[in-house]
C-alpha positions as CSV (number, residue, x, y, z in Angstrom):
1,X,-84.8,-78.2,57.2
2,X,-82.5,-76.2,54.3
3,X,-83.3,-72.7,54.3
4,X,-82.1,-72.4,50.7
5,X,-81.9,-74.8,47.9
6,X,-81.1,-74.7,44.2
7,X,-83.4,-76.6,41.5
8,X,-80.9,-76.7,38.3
9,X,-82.9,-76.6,35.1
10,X,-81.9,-78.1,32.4
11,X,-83.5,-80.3,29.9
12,X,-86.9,-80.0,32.3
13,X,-88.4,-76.7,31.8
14,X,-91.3,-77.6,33.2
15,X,-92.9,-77.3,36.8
16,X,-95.5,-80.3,36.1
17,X,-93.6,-83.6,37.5
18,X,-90.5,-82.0,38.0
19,X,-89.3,-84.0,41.1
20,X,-86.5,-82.5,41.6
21,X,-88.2,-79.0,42.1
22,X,-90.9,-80.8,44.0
23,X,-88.6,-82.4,46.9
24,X,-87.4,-79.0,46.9
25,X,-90.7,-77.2,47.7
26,X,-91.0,-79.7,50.7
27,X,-87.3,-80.2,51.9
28,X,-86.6,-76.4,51.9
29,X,-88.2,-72.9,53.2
30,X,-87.3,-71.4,49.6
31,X,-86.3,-72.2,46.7
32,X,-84.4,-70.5,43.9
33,X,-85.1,-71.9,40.3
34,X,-82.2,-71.5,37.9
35,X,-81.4,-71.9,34.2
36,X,-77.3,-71.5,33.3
37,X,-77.0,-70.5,29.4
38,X,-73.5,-72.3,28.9
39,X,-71.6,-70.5,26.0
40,X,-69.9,-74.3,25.9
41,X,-73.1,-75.7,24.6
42,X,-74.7,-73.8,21.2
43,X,-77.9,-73.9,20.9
44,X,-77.9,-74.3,17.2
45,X,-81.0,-74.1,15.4
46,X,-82.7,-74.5,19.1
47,X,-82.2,-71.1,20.4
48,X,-85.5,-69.6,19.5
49,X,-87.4,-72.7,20.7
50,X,-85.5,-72.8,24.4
51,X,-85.9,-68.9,24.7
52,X,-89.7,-69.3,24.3
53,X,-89.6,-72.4,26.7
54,X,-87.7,-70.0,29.0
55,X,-90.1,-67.3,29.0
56,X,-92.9,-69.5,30.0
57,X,-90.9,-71.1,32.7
58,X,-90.4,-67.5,34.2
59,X,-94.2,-67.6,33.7
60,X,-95.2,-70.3,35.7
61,X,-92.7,-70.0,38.4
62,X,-94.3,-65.8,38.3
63,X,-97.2,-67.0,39.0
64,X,-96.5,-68.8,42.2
65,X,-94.7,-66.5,43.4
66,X,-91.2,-66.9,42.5
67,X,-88.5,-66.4,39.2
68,X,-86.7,-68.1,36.9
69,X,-82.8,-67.0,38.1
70,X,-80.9,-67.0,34.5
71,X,-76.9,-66.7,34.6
72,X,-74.5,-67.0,31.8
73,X,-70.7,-69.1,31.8
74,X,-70.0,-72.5,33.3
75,X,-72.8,-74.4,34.9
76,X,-71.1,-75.0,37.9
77,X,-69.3,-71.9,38.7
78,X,-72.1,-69.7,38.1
79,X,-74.1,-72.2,40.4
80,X,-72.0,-71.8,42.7
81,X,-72.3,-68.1,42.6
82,X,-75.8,-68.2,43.1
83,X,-75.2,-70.6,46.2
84,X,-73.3,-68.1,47.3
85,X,-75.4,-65.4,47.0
86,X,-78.7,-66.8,48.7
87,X,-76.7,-68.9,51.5
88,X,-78.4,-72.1,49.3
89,X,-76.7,-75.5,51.3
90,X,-78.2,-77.9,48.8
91,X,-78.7,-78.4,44.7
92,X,-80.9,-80.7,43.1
93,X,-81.3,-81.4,39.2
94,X,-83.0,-84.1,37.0
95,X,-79.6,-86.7,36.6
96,X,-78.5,-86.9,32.5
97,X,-77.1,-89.2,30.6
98,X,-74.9,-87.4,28.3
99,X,-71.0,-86.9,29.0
100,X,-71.0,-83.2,29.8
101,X,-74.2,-83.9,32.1
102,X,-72.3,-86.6,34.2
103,X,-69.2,-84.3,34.2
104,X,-70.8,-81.6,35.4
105,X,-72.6,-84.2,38.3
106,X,-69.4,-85.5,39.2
107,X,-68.1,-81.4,39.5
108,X,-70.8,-80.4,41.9
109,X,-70.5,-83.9,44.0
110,X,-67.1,-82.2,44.8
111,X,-68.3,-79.0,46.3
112,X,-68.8,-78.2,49.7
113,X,-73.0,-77.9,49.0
114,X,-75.3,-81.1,48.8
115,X,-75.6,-81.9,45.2
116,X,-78.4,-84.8,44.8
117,X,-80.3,-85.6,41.1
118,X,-83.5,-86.8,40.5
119,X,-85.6,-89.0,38.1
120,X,-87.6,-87.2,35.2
121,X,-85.4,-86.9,31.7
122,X,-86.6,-90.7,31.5
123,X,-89.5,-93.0,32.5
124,X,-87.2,-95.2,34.1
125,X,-84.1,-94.0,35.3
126,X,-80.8,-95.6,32.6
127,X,-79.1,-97.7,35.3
128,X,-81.8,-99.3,36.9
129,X,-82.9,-101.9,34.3
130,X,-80.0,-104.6,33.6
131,X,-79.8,-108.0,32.0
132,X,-78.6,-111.1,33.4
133,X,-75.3,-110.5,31.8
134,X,-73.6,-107.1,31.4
135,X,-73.9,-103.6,32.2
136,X,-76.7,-102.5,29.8
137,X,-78.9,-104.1,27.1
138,X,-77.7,-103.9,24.0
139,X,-80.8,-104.7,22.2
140,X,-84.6,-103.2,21.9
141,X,-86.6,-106.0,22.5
142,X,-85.2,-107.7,25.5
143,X,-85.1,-103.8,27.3
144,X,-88.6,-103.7,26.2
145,X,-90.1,-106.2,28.3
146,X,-88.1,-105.7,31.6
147,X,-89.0,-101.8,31.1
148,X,-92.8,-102.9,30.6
149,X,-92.5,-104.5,33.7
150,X,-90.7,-102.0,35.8
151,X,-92.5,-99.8,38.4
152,X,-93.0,-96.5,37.3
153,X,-93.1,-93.3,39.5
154,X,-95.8,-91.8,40.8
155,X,-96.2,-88.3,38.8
156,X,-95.9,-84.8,40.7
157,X,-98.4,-82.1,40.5
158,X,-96.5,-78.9,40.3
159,X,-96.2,-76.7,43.2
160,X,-99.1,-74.6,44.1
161,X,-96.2,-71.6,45.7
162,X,-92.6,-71.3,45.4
163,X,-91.3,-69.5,48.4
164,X,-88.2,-67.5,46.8
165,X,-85.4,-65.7,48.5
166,X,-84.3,-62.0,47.3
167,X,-82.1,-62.4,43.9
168,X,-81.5,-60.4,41.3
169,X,-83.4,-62.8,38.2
170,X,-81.4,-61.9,35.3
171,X,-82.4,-61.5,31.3
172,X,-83.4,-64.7,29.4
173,X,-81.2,-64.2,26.0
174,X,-83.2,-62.8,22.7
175,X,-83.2,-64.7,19.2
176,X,-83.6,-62.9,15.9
177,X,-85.7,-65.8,14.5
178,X,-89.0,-67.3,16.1
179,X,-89.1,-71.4,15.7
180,X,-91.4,-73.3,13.5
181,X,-92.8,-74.7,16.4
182,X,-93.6,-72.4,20.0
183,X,-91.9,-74.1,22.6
184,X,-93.1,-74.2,26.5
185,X,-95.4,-76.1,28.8
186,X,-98.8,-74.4,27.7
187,X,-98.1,-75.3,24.5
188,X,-97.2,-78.8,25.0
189,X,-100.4,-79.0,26.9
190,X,-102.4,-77.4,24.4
191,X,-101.1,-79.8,21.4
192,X,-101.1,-82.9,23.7
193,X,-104.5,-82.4,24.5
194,X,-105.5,-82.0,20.9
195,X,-103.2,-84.7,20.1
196,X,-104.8,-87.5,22.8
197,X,-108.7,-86.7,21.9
198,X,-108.4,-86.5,17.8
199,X,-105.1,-88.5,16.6
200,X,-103.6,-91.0,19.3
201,X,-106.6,-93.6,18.5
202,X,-105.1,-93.7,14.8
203,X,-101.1,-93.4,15.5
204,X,-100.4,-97.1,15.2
205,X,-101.7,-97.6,11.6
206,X,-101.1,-94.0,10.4
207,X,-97.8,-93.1,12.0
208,X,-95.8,-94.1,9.0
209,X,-97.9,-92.2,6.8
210,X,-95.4,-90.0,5.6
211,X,-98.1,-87.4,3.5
212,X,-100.4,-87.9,6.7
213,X,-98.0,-86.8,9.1
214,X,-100.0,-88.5,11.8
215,X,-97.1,-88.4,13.9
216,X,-98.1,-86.5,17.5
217,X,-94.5,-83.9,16.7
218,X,-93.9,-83.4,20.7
219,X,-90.0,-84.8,20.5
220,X,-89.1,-81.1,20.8
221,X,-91.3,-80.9,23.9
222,X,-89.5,-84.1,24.9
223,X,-86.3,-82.7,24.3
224,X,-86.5,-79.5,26.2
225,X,-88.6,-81.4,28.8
226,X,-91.8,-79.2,29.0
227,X,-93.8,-82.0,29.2
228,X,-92.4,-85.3,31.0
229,X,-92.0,-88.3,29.4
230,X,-93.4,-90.8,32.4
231,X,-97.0,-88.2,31.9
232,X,-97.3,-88.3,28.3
233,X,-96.5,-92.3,28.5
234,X,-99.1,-92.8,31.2
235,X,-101.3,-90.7,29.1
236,X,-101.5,-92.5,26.1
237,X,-101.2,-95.9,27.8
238,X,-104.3,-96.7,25.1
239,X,-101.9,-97.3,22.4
240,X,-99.1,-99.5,23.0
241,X,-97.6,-98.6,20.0
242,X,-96.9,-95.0,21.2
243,X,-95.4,-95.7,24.7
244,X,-93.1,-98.2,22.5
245,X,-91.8,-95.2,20.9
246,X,-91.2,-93.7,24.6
247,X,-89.5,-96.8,25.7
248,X,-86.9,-96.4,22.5
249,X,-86.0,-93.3,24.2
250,X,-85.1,-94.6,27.7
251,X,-83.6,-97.4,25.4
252,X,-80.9,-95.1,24.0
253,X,-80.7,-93.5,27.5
254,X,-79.4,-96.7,29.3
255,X,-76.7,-97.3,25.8
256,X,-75.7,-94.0,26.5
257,X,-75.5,-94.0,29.8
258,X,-73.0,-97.6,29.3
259,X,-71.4,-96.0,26.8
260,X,-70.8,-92.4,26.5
261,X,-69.0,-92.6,23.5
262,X,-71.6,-92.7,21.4
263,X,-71.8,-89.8,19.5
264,X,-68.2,-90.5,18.1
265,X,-67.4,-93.5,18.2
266,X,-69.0,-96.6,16.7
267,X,-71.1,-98.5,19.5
268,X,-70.0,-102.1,17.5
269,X,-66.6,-101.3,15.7
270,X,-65.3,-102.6,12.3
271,X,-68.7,-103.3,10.8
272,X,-68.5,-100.5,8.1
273,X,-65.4,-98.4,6.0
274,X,-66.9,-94.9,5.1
275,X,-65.8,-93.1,2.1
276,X,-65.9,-90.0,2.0
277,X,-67.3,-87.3,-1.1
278,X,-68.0,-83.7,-0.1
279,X,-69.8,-83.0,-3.5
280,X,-72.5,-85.8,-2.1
281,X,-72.2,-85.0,1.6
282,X,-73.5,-81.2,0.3
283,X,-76.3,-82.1,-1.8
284,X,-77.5,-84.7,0.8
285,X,-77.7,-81.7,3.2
286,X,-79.2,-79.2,0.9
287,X,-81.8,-81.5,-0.6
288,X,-80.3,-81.8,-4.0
289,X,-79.8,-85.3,-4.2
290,X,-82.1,-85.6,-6.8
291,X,-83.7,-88.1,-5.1
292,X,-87.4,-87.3,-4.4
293,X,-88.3,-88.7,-1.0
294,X,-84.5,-87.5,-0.1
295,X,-84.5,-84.5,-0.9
296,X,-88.1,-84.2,0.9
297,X,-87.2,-85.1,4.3
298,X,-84.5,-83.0,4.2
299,X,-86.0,-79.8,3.2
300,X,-88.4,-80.4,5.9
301,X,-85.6,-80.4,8.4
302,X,-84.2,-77.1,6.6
303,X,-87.5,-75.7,6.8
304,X,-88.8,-77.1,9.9
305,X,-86.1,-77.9,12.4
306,X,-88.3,-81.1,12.2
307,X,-88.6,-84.5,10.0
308,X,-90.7,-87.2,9.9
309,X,-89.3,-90.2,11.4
310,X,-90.1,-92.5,8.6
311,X,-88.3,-90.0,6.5
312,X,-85.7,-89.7,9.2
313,X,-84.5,-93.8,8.6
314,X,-84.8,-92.9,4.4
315,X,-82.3,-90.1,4.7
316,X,-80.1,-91.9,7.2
317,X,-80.1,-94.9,5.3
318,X,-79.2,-93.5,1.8
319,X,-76.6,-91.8,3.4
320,X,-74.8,-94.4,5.1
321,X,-75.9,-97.9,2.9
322,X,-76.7,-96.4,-0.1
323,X,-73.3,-93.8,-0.7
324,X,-71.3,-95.3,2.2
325,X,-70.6,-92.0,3.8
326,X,-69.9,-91.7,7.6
327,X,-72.7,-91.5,9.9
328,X,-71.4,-89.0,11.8
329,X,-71.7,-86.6,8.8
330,X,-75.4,-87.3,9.1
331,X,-75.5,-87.4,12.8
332,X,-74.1,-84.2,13.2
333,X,-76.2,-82.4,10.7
334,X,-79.3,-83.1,12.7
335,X,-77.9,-82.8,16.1
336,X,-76.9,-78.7,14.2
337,X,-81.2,-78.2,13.0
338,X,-83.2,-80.6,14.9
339,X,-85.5,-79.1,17.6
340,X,-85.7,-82.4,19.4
341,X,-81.9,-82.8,18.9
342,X,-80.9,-84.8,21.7
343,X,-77.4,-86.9,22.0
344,X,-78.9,-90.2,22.7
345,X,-81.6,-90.6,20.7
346,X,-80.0,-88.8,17.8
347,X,-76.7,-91.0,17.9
348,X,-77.9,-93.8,18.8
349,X,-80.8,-94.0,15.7
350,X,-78.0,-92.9,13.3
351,X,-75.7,-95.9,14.9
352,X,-78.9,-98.2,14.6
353,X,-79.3,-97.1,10.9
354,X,-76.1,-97.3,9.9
355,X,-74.9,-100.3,11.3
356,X,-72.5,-99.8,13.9
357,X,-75.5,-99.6,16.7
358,X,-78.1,-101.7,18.1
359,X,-79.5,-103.3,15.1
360,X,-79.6,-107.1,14.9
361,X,-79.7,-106.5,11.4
362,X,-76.9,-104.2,10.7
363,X,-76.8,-104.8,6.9
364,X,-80.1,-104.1,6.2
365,X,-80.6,-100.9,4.1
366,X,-84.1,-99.0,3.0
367,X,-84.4,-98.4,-0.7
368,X,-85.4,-95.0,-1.0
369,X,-87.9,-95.4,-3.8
370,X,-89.5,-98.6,-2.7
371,X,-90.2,-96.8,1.0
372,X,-91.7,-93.7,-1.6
373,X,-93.9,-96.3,-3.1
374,X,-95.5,-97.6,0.3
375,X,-94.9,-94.1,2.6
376,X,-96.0,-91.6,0.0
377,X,-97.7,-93.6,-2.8
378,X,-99.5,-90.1,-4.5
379,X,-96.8,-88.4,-4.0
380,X,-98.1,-85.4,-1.5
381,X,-95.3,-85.7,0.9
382,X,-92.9,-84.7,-1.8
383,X,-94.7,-82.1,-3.7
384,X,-95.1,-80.5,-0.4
385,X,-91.6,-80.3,-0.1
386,X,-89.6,-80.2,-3.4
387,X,-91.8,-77.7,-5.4
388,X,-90.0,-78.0,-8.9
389,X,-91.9,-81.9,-8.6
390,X,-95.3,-80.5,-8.3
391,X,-96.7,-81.2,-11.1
392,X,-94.7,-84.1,-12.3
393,X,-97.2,-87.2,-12.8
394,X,-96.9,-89.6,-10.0
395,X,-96.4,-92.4,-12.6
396,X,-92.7,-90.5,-12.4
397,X,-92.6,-88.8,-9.1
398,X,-90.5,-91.3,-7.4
399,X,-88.1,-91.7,-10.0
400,X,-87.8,-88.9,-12.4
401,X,-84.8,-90.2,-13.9
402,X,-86.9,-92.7,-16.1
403,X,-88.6,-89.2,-17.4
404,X,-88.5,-88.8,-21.3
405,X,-86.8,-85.7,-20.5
406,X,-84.9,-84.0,-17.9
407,X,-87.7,-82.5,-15.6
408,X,-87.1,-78.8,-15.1
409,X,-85.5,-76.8,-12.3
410,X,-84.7,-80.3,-10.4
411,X,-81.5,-81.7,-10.0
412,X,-79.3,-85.0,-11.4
413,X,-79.6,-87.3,-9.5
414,X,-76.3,-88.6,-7.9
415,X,-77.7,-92.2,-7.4
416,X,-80.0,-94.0,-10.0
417,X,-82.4,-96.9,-8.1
């Protein structure tokens, strides 16, 4: 048996079925939790939410008994340093999908420590589901059924002690600014609770309710991993709808995982030629399209680090189909203020929206005031985010260009339905 090992936290910051920090607990005498803040990686609009998730880690792990160990450089060296420092002989992380996560695998597979990953950023780990023909599938519905018929896990309760060798902890980083949202694992628990006894019964016909916002909002819980995503699937087994949403996730897991390239280059090439206008670029950012359920959605993700994900396709789509501007320009944007910012998922949507992805129908586009009409029909979605509209009838909410007058305070539009 290992005296020492390393659990690597990452994107699990969790202790409820963490797997790799359970093998840990059973292969080893002690164990010495770690989180690496990599200068490499900003945490953009992110940083207060990891910090909080952080301090509740440290929290959990206190009350067994042990710490959370937080360094600051490289991931590997100062890994490594730690190893060094506690005689550790092994390291065991969750295994990723993005391309710094497998270079940084493929780094500590070259070290003279055992480095071994474990299952638990997905439900079913990327490579293990493939089609008859290829490397990956390359659309949702065929992954759909073979992941519905997969074998999950068993979950892992978290450890009841964490046996800890002497180690000098280290500071978690402080943010100016507290998130919209508290991150950590008591929260999660708390909302996901509420979540599954009041609003999973009504998620399949209410999650596109824009105004409703029926949505359960634990993609930033997701993200940062404080809850897992094989629990919360097993958990709300009673709708189908909702673990379909959990099964796009591993979806964009396994693309990723085939093809790393995916937040730059285009996953099907030479479908679309982007133009490119900074003018429009800018007031698609800021909210000043002058395009009501536009501008909405993306004052929510200025205001929230959030956005519905009905909105999420409108904003995407009016971007890309309806000014022709690159995807990236969108993709980027929310990978810099979404709290559940995450490379596959957010890539791989923006691909799927724009055309270049996973789409079977790549030239479809979502006309922004017809999806008003049907996902905000009164208007409330809107007036709660673009107050110069608030009291503009609905007759005219949706397009305020047909107004008698110019309405005032609210921008030209730069697109005319």
């Amino acid at each position: 048996m290992p005296e020492v090992i390393i659990v690597l936290f990452n994107r699990d910051l969790r202790i409820t079925d963490h797997p790799a920090l359970h093998q840990a607990c059973q292969d080893a005498r002690q164990v010495v939790p770690l989180f690496v803040v990599d200068p490499a990686i900003p945490p953009r609009g992110r940083a207060g939410f990891l910090v909080e998730c952080l301090h509740d880690l440290r929290e959990s792990l206190r009350e067994r008994g042990a710490d959370l160990v937080v360094r600051r450089g490289d991931v590997v060296e100062e890994t490594m340093r730690v190893a060094a420092e506690t005689g550790a002989t092994a390291i065991y992380a969750s295994g990723d999908v993005t391309p710094r996560a497998r270079r940084r695998e493929s780094r500590f597979a070259r070290e003279a420590v055992g480095f071994q990953t474990f299952p638990g950023i997905t439900i079913v780990p990327p490579a293990r589901l493939k089609p008859a023909t290829g490397d990956h599938y390359k659309v949702f519905t065929p992954f759909y059924r073979a992941w519905s018929e997969a074998r999950w896990r068993p979950l892992v309760a978290a450890p009841e002690t964490v046996s800890m060798p002497e180690v000098r902890p280290g500071d978690i980083p402080g943010v100016r600014h507290r998130p919209h949202l508290p991150g950590g694992e008591r929260e999660v628990r708390r909302r996901l609770d509420l979540w599954l006894r009041h609003r999973l019964r009504d998620y399949a016909a209410g999650h596109d309710d824009l105004a409703g916002d029926h949505t359960s909002r634990l993609s930033p819980y997701l993200r940062f991993g404080c809850v897992s995503p094989l629990e919360l699937a097993t958990r709300s087994g009673a709708s189908e709808e909702f673990v379909r949403q959990l099964c796009w996730r591993d979806f964009y897991a396994q693309v990723t995982f085939a093809f790393p390239g995916i937040a730059r280059d285009d996953y099907r090439p030479g479908r679309r030629d982007w133009h490119h206008d900074k003018e429009a670029e800018d007031a698609w950012r800021e909210g000043m399209t002058g395009v009501p359920i536009v501008d909405a959605g993306m004052r929510q993700l200025i205001a929230e680090g959030w956005m519905h994900n009905r909105a999420r396709m409108i904003v995407a789509s009016f971007l890309t189909k309806t000014l022709r501007l690159d995807w990236r320009v969108g993709a980027d944007h929310f990978e810099e203020l979404l709290l559940d910012g995450d490379v596959a998922n957010n890539y791989g949507n923006w691909q799927w929206v724009a055309g270049t992805g996973n789409d079977t129908r790549p030239n479809r586009v979502l006309n922004p005031v017809r999806q008003a009409k049907k996902f905000d029909r009164d208007g409330e979605y809107i007036r709660r985010h673009v107050p110069e509209l608030a009291n503009v009838p609905t007759t005219m909410l949706h397009e305020p260009w047909r107004a008698p007058s110019p309405i005032l305070g609210y921008t030209a539009p730069i697109w005319r339905g």
